[in-house]
Wavefront OBJ file of the C-alpha trace (Angstrom):
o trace
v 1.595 -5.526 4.610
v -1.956 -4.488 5.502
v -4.073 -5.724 7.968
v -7.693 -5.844 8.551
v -9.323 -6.321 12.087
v -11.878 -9.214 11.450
v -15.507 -8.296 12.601
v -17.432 -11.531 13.874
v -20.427 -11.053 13.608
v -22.897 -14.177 13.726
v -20.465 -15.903 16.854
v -17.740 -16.030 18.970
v -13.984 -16.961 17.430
v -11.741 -19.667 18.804
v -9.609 -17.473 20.662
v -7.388 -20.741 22.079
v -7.261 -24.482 23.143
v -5.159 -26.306 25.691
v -5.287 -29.316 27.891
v -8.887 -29.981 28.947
v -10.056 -26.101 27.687
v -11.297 -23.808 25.132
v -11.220 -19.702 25.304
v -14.165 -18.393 23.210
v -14.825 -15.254 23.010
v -12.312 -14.125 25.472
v -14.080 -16.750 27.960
v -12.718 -19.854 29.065
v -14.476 -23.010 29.156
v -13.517 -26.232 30.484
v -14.252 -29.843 28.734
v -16.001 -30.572 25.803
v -18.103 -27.389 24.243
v -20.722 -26.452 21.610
v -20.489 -23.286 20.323
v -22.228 -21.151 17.204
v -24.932 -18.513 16.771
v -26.637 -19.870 19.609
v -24.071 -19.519 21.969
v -21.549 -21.892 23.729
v -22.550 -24.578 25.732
v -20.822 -27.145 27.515
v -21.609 -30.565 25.575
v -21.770 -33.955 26.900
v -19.868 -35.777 23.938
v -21.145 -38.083 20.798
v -23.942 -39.594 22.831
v -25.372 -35.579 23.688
v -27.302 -34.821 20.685
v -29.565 -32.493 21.951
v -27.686 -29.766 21.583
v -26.578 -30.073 18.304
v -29.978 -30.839 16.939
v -30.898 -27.660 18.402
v -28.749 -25.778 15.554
v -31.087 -26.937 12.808
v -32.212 -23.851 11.787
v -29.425 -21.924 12.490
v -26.589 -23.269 10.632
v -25.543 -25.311 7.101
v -22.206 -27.392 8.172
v -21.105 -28.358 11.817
v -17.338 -28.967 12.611
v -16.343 -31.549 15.014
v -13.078 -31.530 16.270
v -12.505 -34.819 17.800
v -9.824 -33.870 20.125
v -5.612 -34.043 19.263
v -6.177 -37.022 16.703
v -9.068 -37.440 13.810
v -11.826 -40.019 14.729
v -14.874 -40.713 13.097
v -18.181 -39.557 15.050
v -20.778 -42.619 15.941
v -22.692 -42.935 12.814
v -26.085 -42.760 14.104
v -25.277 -39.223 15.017
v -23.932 -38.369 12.298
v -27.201 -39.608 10.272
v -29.261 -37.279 12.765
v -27.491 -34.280 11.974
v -27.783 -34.851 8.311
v -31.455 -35.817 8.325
v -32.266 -32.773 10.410
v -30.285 -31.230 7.134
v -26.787 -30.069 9.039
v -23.821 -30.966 6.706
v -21.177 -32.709 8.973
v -17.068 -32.054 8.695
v -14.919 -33.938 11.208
v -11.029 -33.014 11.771
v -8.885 -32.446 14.904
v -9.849 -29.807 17.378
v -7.025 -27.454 16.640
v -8.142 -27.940 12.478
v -11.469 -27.827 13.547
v -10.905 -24.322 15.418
v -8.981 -22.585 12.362
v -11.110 -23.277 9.954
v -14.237 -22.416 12.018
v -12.630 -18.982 12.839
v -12.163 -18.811 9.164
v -15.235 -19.313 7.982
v -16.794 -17.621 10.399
v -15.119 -14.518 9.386
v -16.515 -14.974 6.434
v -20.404 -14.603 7.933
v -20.982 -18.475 6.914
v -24.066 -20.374 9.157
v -21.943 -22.892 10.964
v -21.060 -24.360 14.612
v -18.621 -25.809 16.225
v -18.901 -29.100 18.982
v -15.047 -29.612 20.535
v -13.532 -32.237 22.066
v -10.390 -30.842 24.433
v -7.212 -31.787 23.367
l 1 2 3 4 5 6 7 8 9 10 11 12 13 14 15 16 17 18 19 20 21 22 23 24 25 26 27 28 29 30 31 32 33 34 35 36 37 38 39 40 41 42 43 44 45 46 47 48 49 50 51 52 53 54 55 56 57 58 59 60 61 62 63 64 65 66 67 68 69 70 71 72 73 74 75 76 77 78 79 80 81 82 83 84 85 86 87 88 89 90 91 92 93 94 95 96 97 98 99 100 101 102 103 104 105 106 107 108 109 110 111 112 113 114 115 116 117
């Protein structure tokens, strides 16, 4: 079998997830996070929109992962982020952080808002 070293080069990758943290990039961050070609930034929850409006621009989909189980986000925020024309995908944090690293690898214009698990 061959492997390839994957070459990020828009953002940091989910390196890992725990209780209460995220590792990004090789750093560690503790709560809830933003993260995407802007950087990573700790995030306030649903009710902190700021930051996410701040990727319009920068990105076509954002990823919530909504902690261990799926829950739907509040749907005023989710209107928001689609008006300001940001698709919107919701799954479980550990979902949520494969299939950013995934897509990421493949140069797509996304971000990534976590819940901790």
């Amino acid at each position: 079998m061959r492997l390839n070293e994957i070459t990020y080069s828009n953002a940091a990758p989910v390196d890992g997830y725990g209780p209460g943290f995220f590792r990004i990039g090789g750093e560690l961050h503790q709560g809830a996070v933003v993260t995407g070609p802007t950087g990573t930034k700790p995030w306030d929850g649903y009710e902190d929109s700021a930051p996410l409006l701040g990727l319009t621009g920068h990105i076509d989909v954002l990823f919530f992962g909504t902690g261990k189980d799926l829950v739907h986000i509040p749907a005023q925020l989710r209107s928001s982020l689609e008006e300001a024309g940001i698709g919107v995908e919701i799954m479980n944090s550990p979902a949520a952080c494969r299939t950013y690293n995934v897509l990421l690898s493949e140069g797509r214009r996304i971000a990534l808002a976590l819940i901790p698990v």
